[in-house]
C-alpha positions as CSV (number, residue, x, y, z in Angstrom):
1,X,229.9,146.7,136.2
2,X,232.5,149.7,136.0
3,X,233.7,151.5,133.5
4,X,236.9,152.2,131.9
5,X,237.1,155.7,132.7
6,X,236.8,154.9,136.8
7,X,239.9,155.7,138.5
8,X,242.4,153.2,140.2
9,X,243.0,153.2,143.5
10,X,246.2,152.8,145.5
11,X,246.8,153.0,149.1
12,X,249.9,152.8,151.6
13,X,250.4,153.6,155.4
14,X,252.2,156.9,153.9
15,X,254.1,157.3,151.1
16,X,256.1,154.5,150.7
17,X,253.5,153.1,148.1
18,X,254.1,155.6,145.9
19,X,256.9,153.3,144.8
20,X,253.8,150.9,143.2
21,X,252.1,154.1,142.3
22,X,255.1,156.0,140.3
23,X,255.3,151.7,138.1
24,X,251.6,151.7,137.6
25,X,252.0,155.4,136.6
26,X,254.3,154.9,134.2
27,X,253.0,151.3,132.9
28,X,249.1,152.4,132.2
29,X,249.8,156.3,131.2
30,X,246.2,156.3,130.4
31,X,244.4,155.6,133.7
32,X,243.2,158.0,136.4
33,X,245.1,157.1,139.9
34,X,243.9,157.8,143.2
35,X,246.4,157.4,145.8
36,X,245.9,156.9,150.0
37,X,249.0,157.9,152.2
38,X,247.5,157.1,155.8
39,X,250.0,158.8,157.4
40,X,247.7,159.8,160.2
41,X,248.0,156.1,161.3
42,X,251.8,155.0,160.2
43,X,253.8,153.3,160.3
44,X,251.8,149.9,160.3
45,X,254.6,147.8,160.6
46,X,254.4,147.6,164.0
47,X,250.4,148.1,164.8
48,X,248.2,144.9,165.6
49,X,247.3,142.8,162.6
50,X,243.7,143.8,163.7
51,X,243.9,147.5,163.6
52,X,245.9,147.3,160.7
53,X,242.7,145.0,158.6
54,X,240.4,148.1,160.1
55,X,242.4,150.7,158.3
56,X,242.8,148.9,155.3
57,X,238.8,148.2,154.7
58,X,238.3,151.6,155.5
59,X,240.9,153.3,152.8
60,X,239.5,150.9,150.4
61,X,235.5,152.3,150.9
62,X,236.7,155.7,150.6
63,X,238.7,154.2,147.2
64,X,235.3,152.7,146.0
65,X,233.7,155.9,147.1
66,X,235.4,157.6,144.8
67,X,234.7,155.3,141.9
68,X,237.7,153.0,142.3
69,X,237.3,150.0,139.5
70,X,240.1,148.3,141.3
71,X,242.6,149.0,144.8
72,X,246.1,148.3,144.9
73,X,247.6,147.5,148.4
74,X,250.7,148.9,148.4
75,X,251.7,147.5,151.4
76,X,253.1,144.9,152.4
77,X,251.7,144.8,156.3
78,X,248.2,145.7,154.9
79,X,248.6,142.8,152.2
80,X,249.5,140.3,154.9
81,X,246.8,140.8,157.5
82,X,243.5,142.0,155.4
83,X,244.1,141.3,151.4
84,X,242.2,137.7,151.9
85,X,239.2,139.5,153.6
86,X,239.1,142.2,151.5
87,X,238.8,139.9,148.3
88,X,236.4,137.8,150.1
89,X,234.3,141.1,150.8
90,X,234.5,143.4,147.8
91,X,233.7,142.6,144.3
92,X,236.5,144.7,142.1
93,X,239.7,143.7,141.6
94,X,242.2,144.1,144.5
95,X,245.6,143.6,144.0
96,X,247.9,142.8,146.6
97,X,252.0,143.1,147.3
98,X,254.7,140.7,148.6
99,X,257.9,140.1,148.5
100,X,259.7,138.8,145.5
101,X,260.9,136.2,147.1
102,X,260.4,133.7,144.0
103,X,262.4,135.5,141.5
104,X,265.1,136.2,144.1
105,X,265.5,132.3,144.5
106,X,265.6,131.6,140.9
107,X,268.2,134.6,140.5
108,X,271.0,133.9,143.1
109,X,274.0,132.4,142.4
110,X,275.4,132.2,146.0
111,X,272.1,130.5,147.2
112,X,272.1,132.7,149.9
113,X,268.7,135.5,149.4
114,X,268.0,138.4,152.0
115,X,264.7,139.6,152.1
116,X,264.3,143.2,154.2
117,X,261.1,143.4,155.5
118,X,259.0,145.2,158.7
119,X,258.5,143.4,161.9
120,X,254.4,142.5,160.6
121,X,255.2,141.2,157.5
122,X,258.1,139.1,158.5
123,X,255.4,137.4,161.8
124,X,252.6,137.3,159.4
125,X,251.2,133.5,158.0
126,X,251.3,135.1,154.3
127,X,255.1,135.4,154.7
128,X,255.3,132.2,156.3
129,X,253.7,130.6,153.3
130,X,255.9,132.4,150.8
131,X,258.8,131.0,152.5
132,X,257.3,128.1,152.8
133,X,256.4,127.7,149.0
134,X,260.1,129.4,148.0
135,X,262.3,129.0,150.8
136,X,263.9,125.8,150.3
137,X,265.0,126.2,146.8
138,X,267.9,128.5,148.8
139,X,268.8,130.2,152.2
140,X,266.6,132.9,152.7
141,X,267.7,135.2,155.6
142,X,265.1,137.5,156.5
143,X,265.7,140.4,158.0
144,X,263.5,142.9,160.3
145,X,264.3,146.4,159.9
146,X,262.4,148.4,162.4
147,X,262.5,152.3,161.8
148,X,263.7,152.2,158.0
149,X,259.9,152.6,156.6
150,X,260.1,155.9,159.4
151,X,263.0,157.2,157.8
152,X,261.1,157.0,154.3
153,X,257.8,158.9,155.8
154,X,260.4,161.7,157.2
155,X,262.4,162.4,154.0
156,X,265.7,160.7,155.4
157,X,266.5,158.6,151.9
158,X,270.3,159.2,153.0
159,X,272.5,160.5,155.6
160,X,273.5,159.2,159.2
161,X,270.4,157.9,160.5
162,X,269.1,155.3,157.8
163,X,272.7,154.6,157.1
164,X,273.4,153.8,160.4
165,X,270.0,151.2,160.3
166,X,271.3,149.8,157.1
167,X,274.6,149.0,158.3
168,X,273.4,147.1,160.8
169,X,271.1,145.2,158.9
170,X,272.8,144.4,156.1
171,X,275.7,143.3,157.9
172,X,274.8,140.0,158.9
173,X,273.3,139.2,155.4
174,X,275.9,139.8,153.8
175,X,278.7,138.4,155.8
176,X,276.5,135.3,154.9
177,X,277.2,135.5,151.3
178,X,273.8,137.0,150.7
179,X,273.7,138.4,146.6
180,X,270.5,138.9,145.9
181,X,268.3,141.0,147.9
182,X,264.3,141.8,148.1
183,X,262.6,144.7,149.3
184,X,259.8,143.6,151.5
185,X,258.4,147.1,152.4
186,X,257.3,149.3,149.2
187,X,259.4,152.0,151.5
188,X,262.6,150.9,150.6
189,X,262.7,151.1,146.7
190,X,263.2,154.7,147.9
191,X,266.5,153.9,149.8
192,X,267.7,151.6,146.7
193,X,270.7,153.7,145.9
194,X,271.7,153.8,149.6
195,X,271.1,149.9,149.8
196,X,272.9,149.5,146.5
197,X,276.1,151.1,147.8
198,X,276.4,149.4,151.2
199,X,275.8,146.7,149.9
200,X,278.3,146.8,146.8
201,X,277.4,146.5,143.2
202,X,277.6,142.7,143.0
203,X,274.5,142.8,145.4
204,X,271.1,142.5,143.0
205,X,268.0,144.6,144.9
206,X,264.6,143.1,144.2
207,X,261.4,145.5,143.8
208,X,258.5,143.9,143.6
209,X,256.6,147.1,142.0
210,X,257.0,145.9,138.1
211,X,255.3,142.9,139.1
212,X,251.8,144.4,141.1
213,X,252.2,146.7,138.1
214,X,251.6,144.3,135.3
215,X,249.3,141.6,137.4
216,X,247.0,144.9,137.8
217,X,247.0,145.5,133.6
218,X,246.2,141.9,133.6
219,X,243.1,142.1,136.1
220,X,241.9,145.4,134.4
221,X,242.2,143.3,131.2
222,X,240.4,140.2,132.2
223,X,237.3,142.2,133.2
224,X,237.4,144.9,130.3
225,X,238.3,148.0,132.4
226,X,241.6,149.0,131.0
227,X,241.2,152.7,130.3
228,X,241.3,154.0,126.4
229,X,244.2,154.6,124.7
230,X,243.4,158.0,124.1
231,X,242.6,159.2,127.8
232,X,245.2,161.1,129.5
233,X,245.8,160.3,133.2
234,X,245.2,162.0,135.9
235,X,246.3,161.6,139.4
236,X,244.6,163.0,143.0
237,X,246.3,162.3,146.2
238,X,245.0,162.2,149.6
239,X,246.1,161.6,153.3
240,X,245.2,161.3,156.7
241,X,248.3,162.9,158.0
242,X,249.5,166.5,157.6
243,X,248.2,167.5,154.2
244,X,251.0,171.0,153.6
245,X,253.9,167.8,154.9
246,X,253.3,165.3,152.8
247,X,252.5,167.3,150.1
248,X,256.2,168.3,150.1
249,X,257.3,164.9,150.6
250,X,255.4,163.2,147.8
251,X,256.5,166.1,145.4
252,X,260.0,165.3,146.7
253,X,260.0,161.5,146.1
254,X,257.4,161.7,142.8
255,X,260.2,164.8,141.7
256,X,257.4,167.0,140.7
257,X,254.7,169.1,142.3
258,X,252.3,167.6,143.7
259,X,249.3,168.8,146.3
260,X,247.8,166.4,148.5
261,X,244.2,166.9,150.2
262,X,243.4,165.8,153.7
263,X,241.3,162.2,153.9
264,X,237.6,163.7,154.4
265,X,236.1,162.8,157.3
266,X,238.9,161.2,158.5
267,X,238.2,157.7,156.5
């Protein structure tokens, strides 16, 4: 059994899970995080279920490697296609992402809910059961948004391009009434205050980050791993990508310095 001084881990396809990470950061100040950008292999939104699975057992052995008591997937493709088989296989807690799809229905007054989501969450049969177990209670519109996650893993949180990809996906939703909108990408929390201005202030934005932050307090809890109360956190980052590149762009969307190591080995 672990103990409570083992770090959390947290991984993404880059840096959009840093979204979960900066929640769990500030929810459990006391725990040592870990966090994955696999930027070497994003964006996963549009890769084979398969290939996808692959990368995410791999991140989560180089997690446990480095002591991990439990892994977030921050990630909603990764969630989709490998967070059943990576339960079935490993023995800590993993914690998983999706949508907020059930808050969203019980929040909307127009009955109309947009959900914004990459092209492998929105085929996969985990999103087909959410909708299935949430949908009717309102019209859910769901949306595809190829190239916004992109724009997150270059830096663009504003300006032409991703306003230009918003536009156009937005508009249909809300020309349908849509007033209550999830993020189904941990990417997009980063565009927020773009979304929240095409869209108008009426609109309510769904993150899903508060809640993978507190069902991960209540795993730690259930097995006895929460750190102490008197440990201060600590964080390490790593990547398969171009350390010196996302160093700066963590540090840019975290808003402090931060240095990020390369992967070893190429996990």
């Amino acid at each position: 059994m672990g103990n409570h001084n083992q770090p959390i881990g947290v991984f993404d396809s880059g840096v959009g899970g840093l979204s979960v990470f900066r929640r769990i950061r500030a929810d459990l100040p006391h725990e040592t995080l870990l966090y994955v950008a696999d930027s070497g292999h994003a964006p996963y939104g549009n890769k084979p279920a398969e290939f996808v699975a692959r990368r995410a057992f791999a991140l989560t052995e180089f997690l446990l490697d480095q002591g991990a008591k439990a892994v977030v997937v921050a990630c909603n493709t990764a969630t989709a296609a490998a967070i059943a088989r990576l339960r079935a296989h490993f023995s800590i807690p993993i914690i998983g992402i999706e949508p907020a799809l059930k808050p969203a229905v019980a929040e909307t007054r127009s009955g109309v809910v947009g959900i914004l989501a990459t092209s492998n969450t929105v085929r996969s049969d985990k999103f087909a059961h959410l909708l299935d177990q949430h949908g009717h209670r309102a019209r859910v519109m769901v949306q595809p948004c190829p190239g916004l996650a992109d724009c997150v893993d270059q830096g663009e949180l504003s300006g032409p391009h991703p306003r230009a990809l918003l536009e156009r996906y937005l508009e249909p939703l809300l020309a349908a009434g849509v007033d209550t909108l999830v993020l189904g990408c941990t990417h997009y929390p980063f565009l927020t205050p773009l979304i929240q201005r095409l869209a108008g202030p009426e609109v309510t934005i769904l993150d899903p980050s508060p809640a993978v932050a507190r069902q991960l307090r209540r795993r730690l809890e259930t097995v006895e791993l929460l750190a102490d109360g008197h440990m201060a956190g600590g964080e390490r980052y790593f990547t398969s990508g171009i350390p010196e590149r996302t160093s700066q762009l963590v540090s840019r969307l975290l808003g402090h310095p931060v240095v990020v190591e390369a992967l070893p080995g190429q996990a």
